[in-house]
C-alpha positions as CSV (number, residue, x, y, z in Angstrom):
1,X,0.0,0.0,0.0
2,X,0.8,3.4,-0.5
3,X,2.6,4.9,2.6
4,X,0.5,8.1,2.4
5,X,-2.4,6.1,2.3
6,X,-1.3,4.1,5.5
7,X,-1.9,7.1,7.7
8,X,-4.9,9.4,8.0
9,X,-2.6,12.2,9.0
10,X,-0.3,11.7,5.9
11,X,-3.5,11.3,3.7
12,X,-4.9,14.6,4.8
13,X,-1.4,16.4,4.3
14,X,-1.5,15.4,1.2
15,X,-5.1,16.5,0.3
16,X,-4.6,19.9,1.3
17,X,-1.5,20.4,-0.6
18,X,-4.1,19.7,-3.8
19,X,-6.6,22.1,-2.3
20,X,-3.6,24.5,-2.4
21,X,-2.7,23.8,-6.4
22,X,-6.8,23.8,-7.0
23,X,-6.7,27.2,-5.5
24,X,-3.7,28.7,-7.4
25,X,-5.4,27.1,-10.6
26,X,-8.6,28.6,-9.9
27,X,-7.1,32.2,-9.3
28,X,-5.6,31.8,-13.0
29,X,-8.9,31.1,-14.3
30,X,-10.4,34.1,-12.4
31,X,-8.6,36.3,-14.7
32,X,-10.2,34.8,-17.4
33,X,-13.9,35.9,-16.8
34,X,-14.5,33.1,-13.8
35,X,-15.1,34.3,-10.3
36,X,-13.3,32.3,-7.2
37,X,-16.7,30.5,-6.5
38,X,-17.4,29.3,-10.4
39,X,-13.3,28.5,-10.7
40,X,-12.9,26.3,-7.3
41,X,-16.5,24.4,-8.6
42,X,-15.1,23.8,-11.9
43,X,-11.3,22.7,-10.7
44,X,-11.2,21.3,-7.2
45,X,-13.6,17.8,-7.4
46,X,-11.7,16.5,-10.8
47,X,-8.4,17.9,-8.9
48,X,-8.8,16.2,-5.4
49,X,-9.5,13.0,-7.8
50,X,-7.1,13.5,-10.0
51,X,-4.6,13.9,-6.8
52,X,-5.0,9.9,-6.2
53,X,-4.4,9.1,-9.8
54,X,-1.2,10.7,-9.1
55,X,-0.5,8.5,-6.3
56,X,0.4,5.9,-8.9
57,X,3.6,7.4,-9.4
58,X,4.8,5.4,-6.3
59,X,4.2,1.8,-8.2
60,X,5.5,3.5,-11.2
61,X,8.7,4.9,-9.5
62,X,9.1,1.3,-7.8
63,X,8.9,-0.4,-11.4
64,X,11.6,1.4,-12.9
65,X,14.0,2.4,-10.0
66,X,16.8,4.5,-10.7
67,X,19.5,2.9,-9.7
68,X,19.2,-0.2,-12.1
69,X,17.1,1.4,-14.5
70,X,18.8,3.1,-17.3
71,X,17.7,6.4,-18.3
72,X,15.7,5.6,-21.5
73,X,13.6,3.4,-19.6
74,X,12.8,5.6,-16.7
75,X,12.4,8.5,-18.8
76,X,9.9,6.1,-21.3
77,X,8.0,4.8,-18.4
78,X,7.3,8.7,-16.6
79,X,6.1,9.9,-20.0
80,X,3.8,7.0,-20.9
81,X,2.6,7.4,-16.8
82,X,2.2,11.2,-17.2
83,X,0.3,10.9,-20.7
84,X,-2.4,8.2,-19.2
85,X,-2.5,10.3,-15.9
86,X,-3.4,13.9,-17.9
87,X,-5.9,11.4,-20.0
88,X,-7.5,10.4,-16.9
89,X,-7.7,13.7,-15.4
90,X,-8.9,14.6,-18.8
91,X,-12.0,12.1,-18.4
92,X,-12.5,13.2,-14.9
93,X,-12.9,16.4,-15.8
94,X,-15.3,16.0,-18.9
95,X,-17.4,13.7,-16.6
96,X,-17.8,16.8,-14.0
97,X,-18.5,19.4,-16.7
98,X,-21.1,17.1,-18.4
99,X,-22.6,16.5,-14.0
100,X,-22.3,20.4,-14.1
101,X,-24.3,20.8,-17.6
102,X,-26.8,18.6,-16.2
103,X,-27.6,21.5,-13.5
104,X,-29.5,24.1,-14.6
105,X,-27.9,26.8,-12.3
106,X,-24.6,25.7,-13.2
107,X,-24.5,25.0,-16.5
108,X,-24.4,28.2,-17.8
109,X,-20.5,28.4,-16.5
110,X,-19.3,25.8,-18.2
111,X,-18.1,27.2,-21.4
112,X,-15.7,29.7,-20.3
113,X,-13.8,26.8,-18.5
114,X,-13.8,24.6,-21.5
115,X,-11.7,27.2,-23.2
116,X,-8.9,27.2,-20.1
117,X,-9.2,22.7,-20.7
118,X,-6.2,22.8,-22.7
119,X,-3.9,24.8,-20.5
120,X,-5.5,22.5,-17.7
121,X,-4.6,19.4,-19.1
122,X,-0.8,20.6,-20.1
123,X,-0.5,21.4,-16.1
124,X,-2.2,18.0,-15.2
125,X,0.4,16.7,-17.1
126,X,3.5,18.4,-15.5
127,X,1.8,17.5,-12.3
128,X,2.2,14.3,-12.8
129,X,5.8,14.3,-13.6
130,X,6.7,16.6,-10.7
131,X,4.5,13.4,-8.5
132,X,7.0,11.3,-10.1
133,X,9.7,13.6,-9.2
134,X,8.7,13.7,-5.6
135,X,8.5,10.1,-5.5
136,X,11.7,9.4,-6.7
137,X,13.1,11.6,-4.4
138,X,11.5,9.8,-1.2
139,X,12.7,6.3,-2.5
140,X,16.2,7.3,-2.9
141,X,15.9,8.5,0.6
142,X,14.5,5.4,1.5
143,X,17.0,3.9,0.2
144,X,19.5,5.7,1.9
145,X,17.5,5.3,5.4
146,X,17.4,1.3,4.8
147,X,21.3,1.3,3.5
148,X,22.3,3.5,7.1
149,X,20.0,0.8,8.7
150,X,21.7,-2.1,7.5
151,X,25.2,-0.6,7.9
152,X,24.1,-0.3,11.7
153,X,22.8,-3.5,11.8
154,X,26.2,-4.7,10.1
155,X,28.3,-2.9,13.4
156,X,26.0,-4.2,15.9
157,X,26.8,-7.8,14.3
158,X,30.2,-7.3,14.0
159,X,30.2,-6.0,17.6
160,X,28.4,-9.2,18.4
161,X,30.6,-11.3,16.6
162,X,33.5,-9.9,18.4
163,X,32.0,-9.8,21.8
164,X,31.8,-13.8,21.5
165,X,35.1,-14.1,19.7
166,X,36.7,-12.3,22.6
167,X,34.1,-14.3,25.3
168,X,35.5,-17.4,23.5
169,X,38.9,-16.4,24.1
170,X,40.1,-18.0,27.2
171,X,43.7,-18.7,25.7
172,X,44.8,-22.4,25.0
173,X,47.9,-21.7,26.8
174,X,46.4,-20.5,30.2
175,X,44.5,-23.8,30.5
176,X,47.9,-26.0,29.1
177,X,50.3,-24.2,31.5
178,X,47.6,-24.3,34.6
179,X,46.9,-28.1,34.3
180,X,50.8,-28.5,33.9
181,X,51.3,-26.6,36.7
182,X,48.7,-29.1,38.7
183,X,50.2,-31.9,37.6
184,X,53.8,-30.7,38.7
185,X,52.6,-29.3,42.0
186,X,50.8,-32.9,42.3
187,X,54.0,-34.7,43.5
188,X,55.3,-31.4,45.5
189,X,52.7,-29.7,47.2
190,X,49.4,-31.6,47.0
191,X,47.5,-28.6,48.8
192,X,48.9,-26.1,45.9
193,X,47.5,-28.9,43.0
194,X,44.0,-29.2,44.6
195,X,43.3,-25.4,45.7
196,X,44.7,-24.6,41.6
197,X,41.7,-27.2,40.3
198,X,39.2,-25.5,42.5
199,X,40.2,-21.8,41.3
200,X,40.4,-23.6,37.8
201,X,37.5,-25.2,37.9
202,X,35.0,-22.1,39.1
203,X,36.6,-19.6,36.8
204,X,35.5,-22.1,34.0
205,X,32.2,-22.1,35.1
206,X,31.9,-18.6,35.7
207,X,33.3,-17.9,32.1
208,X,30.8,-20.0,30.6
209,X,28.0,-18.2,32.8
210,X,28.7,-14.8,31.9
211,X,29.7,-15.6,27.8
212,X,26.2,-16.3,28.1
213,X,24.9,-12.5,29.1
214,X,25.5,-8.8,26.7
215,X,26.8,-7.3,30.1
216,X,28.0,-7.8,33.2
217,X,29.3,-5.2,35.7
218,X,32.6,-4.3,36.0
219,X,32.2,-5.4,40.2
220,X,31.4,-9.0,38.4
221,X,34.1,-8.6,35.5
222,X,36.6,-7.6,38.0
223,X,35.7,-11.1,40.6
224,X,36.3,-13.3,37.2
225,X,39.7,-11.3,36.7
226,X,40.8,-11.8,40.4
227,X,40.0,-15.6,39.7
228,X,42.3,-15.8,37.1
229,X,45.2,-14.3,38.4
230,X,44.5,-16.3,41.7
231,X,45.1,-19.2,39.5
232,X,48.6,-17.8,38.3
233,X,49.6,-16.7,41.2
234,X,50.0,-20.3,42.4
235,X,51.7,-20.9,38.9
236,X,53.8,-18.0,39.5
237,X,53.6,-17.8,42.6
238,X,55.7,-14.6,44.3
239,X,57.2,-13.5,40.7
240,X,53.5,-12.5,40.2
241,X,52.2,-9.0,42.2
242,X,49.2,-7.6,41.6
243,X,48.2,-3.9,42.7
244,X,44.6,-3.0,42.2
245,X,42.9,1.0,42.2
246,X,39.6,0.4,41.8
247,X,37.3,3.3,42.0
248,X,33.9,2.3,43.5
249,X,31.6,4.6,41.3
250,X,32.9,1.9,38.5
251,X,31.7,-1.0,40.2
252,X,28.2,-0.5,38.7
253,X,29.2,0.3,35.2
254,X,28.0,-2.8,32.4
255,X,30.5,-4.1,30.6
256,X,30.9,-6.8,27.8
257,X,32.0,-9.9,29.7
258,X,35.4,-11.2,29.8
259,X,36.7,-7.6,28.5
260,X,39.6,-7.8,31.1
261,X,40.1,-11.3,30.4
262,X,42.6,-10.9,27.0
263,X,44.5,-8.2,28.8
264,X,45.5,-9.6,31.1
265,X,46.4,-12.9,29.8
266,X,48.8,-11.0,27.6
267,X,50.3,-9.2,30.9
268,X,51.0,-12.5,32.4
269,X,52.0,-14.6,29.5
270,X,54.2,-11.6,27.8
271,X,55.2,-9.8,30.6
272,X,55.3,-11.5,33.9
273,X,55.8,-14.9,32.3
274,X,58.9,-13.7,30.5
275,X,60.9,-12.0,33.5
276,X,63.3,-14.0,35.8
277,X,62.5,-12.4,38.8
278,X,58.6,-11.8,37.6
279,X,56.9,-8.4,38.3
280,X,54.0,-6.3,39.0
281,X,50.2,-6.1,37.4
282,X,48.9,-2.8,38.4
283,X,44.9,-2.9,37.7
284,X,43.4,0.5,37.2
285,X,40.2,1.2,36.6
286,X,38.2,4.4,36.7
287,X,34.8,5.2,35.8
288,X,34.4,5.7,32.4
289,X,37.9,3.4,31.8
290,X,39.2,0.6,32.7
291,X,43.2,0.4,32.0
292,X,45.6,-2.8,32.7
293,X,49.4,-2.7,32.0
């Protein structure tokens, strides 16, 4: 369906903007012998008519778009529409003057307008094409509406996309390194093994909890965070520090979950993990951002 035709408000818009062209034609034929009450009788019922004739132009404009339509064809198809639009006006109109002609107090008026029927029909005609115009210039902005829609739609996948990339990214290495590290501190220090496959065990299941949600807050990111590097701390143990500033207005704030996760798996694994005599996370977070080094 038409979208002016969808809503009442749109359709009576529309309608008066026709009342306004009826007028403006009717003040041209007033200075041709009509007065303002003869002219608006004569133009405005064939006009307001004619006015949803012109509403075709939408199906005409969708049938030949312009941006796989070459020009011949759109330029054909808005003539050949214009041409059967004036000849329908042009049959609206006769119909009217011969209800008019019927009416003995009215009939008498009649032939002065069909003298102005030619210059009417010529600027029923470029009506018509201007419709066209209009409409062509509302689907290309539709078109450009839907395109910005889609490109939005395309970030908010892609931001999907890499939310679960990154919620899938609990590195290989941290889980090879922390079950070697069980199965080394098996035979030395049984306590160590089984308190690592506890810590182990619920930051798993807490990962796989919140992967599951679109936010967390950063109190909740930051509980999963001190899991893991409870976990390699007993890998590391005192080669690993860990100094925390958390501002407590941040707490609150939602996050993506697992956002910390990545950074600081690449502090331990390519800092920390790579000095002798280990060293020093320093967790910073304030509200409005959240910085790890």
């Amino acid at each position: 369906m038409h979208p002016i035709l969808v809503r009442l408000d749109r359709l009576g818009g529309y309608l008066a903007l026709w009342c306004v062209i009826g007028v403006i034609e009717s003040s041209v034929l007033t200075q041709q012998g009509l007065t303002w009450p003869e002219a608006l009788v004569q133009v405005l019922p064939p006009l307001l008519v004619y006015a949803f004739v012109c509403l075709s132009a939408w199906y005409v404009c969708r049938a030949t778009p312009l941006a796989t339509s070459g020009v011949p064809r759109v330029l054909t198809a808005s003539i050949v529409a214009a041409w059967v639009g004036a000849a329908l006006w042009l049959a609206l109109n006769e119909a009217w003057l011969a209800t008019l002609e019927s009416m003995p107090e009215l009939a008498s008026i009649t032939p002065r307008f069909r003298t102005q029927v030619p210059f009417l029909f010529v600027v029923s005609l470029m009506l018509y094409l201007l419709t066209l115009s209009v409409h062509y210039v509302v689907l290309a902005f539709e078109a450009f509406r839907t395109a910005e829609r889609q490109q939005l739609e395309l970030q908010v996948l892609t931001r999907d996309a890499e939310l679960r990339a990154l919620r899938a990214q609990v590195d290989p290495h941290f889980l090879y390194n922390s079950l070697n590290s069980i199965s080394a501190l098996t035979g030395s220090d049984a306590a160590a093994a089984r308190r690592m496959c506890l810590l182990l065990a619920e930051f798993l299941r807490t990962t796989l909890r919140v992967s599951m949600q679109q936010r967390i807050s950063m109190a909740e990111e930051l509980s999963l965070a001190d899991r893991f590097l409870s976990i390699e701390q007993v890998r590391f143990g005192s080669r690993l520090q860990v100094e925390r500033s958390i501002d407590d207005n941040a707490l609150e704030c939602q996050v993506p979950p697992l956002v910390l996760q990545p950074l600081l798996e690449n502090a331990v694994g390519h800092g920390i993990g790579g000095l002798v005599d280990g060293g020093r996370i320093c967790v910073d977070i304030r509200r409005g951002a959240a910085i790890v080094f």
